[in-house]
C-alpha positions as CSV (number, residue, x, y, z in Angstrom):
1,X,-4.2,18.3,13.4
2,X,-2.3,18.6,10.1
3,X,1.5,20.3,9.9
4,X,4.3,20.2,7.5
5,X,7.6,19.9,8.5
6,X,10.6,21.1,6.2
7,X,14.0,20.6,8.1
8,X,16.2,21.0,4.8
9,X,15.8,22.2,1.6
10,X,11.6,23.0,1.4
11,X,10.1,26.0,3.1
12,X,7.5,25.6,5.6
13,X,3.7,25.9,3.7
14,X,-0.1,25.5,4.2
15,X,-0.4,21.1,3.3
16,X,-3.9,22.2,2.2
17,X,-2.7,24.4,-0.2
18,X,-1.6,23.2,-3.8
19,X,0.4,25.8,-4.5
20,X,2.5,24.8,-1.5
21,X,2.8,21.4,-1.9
22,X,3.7,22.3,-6.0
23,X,6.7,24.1,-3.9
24,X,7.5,21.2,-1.1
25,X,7.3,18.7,-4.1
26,X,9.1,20.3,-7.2
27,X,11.4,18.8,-9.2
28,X,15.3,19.6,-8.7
29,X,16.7,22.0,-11.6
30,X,18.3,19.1,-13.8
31,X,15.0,18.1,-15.3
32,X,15.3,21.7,-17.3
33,X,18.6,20.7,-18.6
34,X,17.7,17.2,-20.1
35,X,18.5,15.4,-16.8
36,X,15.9,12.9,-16.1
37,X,14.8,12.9,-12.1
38,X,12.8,9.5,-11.2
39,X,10.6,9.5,-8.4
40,X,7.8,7.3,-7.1
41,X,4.3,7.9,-5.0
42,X,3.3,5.0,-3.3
43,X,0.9,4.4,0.1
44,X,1.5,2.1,2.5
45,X,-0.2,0.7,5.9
46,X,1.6,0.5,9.6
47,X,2.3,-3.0,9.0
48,X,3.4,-2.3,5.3
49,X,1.3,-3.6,3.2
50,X,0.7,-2.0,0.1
51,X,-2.7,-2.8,-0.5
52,X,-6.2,-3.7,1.1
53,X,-8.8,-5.7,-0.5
54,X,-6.3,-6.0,-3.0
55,X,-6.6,-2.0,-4.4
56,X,-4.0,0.6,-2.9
57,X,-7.4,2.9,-3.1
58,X,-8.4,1.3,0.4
59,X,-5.3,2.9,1.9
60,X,-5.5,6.3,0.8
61,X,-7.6,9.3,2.2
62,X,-8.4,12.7,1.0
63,X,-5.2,14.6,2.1
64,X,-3.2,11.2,0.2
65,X,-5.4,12.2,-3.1
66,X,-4.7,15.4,-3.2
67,X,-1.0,14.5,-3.1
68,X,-1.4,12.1,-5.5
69,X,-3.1,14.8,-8.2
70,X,-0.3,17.8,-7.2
71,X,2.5,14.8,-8.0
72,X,0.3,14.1,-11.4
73,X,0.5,17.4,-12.1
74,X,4.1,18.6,-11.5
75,X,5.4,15.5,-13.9
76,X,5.9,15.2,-17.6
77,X,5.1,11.5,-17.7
78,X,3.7,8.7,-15.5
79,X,5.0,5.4,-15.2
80,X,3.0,1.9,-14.6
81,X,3.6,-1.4,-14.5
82,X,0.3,-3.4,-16.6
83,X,-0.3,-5.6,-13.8
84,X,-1.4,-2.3,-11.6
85,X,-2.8,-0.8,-15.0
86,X,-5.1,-3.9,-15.2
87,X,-6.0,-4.4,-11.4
88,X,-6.5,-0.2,-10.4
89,X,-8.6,-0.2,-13.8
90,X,-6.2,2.7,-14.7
91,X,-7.6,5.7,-16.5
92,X,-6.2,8.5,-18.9
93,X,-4.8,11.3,-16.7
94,X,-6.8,14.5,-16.8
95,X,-5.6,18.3,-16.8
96,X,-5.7,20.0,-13.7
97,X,-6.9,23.5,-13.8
98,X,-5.0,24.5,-11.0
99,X,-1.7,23.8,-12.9
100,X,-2.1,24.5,-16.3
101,X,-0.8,28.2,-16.4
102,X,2.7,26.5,-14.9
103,X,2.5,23.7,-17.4
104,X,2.5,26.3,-20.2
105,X,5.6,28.2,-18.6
106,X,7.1,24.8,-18.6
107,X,6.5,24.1,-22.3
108,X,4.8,20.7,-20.8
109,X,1.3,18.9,-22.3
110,X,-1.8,19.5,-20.5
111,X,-1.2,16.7,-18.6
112,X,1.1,13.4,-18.2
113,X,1.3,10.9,-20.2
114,X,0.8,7.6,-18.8
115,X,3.9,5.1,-19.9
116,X,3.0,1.6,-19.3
117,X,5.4,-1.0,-18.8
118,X,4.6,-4.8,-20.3
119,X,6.3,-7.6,-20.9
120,X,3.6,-9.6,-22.7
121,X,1.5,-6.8,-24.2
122,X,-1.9,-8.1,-22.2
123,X,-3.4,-4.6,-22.3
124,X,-7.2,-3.9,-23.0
125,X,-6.8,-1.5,-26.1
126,X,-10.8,-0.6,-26.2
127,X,-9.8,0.9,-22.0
128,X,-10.2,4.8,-22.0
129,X,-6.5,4.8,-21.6
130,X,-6.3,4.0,-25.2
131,X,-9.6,5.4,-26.6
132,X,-10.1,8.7,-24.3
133,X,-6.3,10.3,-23.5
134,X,-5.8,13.8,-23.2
135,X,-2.0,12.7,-24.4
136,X,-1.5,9.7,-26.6
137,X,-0.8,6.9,-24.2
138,X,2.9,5.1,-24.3
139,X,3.6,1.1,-23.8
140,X,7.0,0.2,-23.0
141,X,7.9,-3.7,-24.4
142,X,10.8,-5.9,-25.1
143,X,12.1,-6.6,-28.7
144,X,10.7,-9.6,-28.8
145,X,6.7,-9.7,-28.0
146,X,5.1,-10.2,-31.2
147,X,5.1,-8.2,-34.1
148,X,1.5,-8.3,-34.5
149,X,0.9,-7.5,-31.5
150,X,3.1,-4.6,-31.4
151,X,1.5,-3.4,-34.7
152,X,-2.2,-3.7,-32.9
153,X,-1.1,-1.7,-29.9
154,X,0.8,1.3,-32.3
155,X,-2.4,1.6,-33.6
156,X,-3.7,3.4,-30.1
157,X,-0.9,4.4,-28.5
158,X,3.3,5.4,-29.1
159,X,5.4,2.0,-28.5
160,X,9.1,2.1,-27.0
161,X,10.9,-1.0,-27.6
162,X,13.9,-1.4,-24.3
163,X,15.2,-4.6,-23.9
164,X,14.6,-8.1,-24.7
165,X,13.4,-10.5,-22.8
166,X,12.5,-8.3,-19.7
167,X,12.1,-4.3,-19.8
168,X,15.2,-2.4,-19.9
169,X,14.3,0.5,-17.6
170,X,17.8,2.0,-17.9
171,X,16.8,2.1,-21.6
172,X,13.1,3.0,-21.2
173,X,14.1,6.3,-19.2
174,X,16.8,7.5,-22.0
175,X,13.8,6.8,-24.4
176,X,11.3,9.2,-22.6
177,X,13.9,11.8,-21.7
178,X,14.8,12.0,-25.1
179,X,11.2,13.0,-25.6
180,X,11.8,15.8,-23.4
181,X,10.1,13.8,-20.6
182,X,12.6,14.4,-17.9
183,X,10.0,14.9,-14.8
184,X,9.1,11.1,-14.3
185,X,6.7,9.9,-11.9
186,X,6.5,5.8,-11.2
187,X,3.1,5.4,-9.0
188,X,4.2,1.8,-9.1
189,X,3.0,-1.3,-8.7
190,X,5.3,-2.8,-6.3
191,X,6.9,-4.7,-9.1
192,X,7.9,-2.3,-11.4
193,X,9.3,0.3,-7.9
194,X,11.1,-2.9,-7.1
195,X,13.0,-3.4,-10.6
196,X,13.6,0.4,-11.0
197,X,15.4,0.8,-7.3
198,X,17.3,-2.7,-8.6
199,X,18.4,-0.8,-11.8
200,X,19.4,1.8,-9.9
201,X,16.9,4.7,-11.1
202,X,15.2,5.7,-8.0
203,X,16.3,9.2,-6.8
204,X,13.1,9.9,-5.0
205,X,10.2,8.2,-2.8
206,X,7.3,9.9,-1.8
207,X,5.7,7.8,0.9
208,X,2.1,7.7,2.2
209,X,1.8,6.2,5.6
210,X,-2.1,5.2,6.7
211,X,-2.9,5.0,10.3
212,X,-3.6,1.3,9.2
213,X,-2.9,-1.8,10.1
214,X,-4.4,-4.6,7.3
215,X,-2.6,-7.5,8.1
216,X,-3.0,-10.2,5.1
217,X,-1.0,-11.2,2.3
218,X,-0.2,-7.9,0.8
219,X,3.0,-6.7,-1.1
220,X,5.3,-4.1,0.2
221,X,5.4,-1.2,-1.8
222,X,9.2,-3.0,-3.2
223,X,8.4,-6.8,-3.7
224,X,10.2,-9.0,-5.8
225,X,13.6,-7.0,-6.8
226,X,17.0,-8.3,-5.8
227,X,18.9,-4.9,-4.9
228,X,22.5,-5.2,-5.5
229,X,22.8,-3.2,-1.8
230,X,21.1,-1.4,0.4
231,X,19.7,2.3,-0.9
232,X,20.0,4.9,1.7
233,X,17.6,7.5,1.3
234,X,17.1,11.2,3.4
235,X,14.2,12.5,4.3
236,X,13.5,16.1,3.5
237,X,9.7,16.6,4.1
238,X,7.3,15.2,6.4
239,X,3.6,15.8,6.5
240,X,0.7,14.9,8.9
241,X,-2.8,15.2,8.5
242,X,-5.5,13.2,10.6
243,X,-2.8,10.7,11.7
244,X,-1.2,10.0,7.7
245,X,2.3,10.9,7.3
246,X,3.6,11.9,3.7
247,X,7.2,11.5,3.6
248,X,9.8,12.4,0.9
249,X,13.0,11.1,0.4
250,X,15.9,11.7,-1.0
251,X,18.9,9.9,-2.5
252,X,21.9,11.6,-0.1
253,X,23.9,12.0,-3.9
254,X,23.7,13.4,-6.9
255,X,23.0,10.4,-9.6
256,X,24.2,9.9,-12.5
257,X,21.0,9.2,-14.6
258,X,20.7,8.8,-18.2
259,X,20.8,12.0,-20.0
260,X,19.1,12.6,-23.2
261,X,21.8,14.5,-24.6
């Protein structure tokens, strides 16, 4: 059995068809007027752990990758923590056929760029992130990692300094939307979706529920963040294939993001 349900501001549509999850899952209006719109993808079991075996991979299905690619390919740039860069063995994202008439229209790249964030610049700069990209790769770092290290990483991929001491994400944002990178997509790790709903940059969730229940040690798809309160979110679309539910939520306000303008 698969169905979508819609109850607010999405149509009804076929959840095997991309063209219809492009429409349940497109970006509100601001991100054509220099208004950044943050949301995040991230799969989790019954019991809420965000991995198994360690990988998010053994939680997802094939109804949960096609997600995953329609998401990829609606957004201007994809952010990652390094940790989930280095354990996912992260790769260059690719074009999708399917979407590259409407990323033309959209005056966006072929596809996203991936923007990784790192504190202590431990990236592997021979990965196919760095040697293979369609679009130049990004790392996002503090002021004060080493110089040479900075200079050794420019080399292979654009460098955003934001913060020091820890990654200003506030800052980080600004930095890509003033790049005209205003459709953001955070596919995590649990880390990094922790400190961006802590700094208050969250106005979306897009949530992957496996008919799973994995027990263990693992994360929840928010570990580690002190929030300052409690984030209330609405749902606004629910789908269900083979027993997976693929939520989206919604802050219930407008946000007042950082503008590039």
């Amino acid at each position: 059995m698969q169905q979508l349900i819609s109850p607010l501001d999405r149509p009804s549509a076929d959840p095997g068809s991309l063209e219809s999850l492009a429409a349940v899952y497109a970006y509100p209006d601001q991100v054509n007027h220099g208004r950044p719109w943050l949301r995040a993808n991230m799969v989790a079991g019954l019991d809420g752990g965000a991995r198994l075996d360690g990988l998010s991979e053994g939680l997802s299905g094939d109804a949960d990758k096609r997600i995953f690619s329609v998401l990829r390919a609606l957004s201007d740039v994809v952010l990652v923590g390094a940790e989930t860069v280095r354990a996912e063995g992260y790769r260059p994202a690719r074009a999708h056929s399917g979407f590259a008439g409407a990323r033309r229209a959209a005056g966006q790249a072929p596809a996203p760029v991936i923007a990784i964030v790192t504190r202590s610049l431990g990236l592997d700069l021979a990965a196919p992130l760095f040697t293979e990209p369609l679009v130049r790769t990004v790392v996002i770092t503090t002021a004060d990692t080493p110089e040479e290290s900075r200079r050794a990483v420019a080399e292979v991929a654009d460098v955003i300094v934001a913060g020091e001491g820890s990654v200003d994400l506030r800052t980080a944002v600004s930095a890509l939307a003033e790049r005209g990178w205003t459709r953001l997509l955070s596919e995590g790790g649990p880390r990094l979706l922790g400190q961006l709903a802590a700094a208050d940059l969250l106005d979306e969730l897009c949530l992957s529920l496996a008919p799973l229940i994995t027990a263990g040690d693992a994360p929840r798809i928010i570990h580690d963040a002190e929030m300052p309160d409690v984030q209330r979110m609405r749902l606004v679309s629910l789908i269900e294939q083979k027993g997976f539910l693929f939520t989206r939520y919604l802050r219930p306000h407008p946000h007042s993001a950082p503008s590039a303008t």
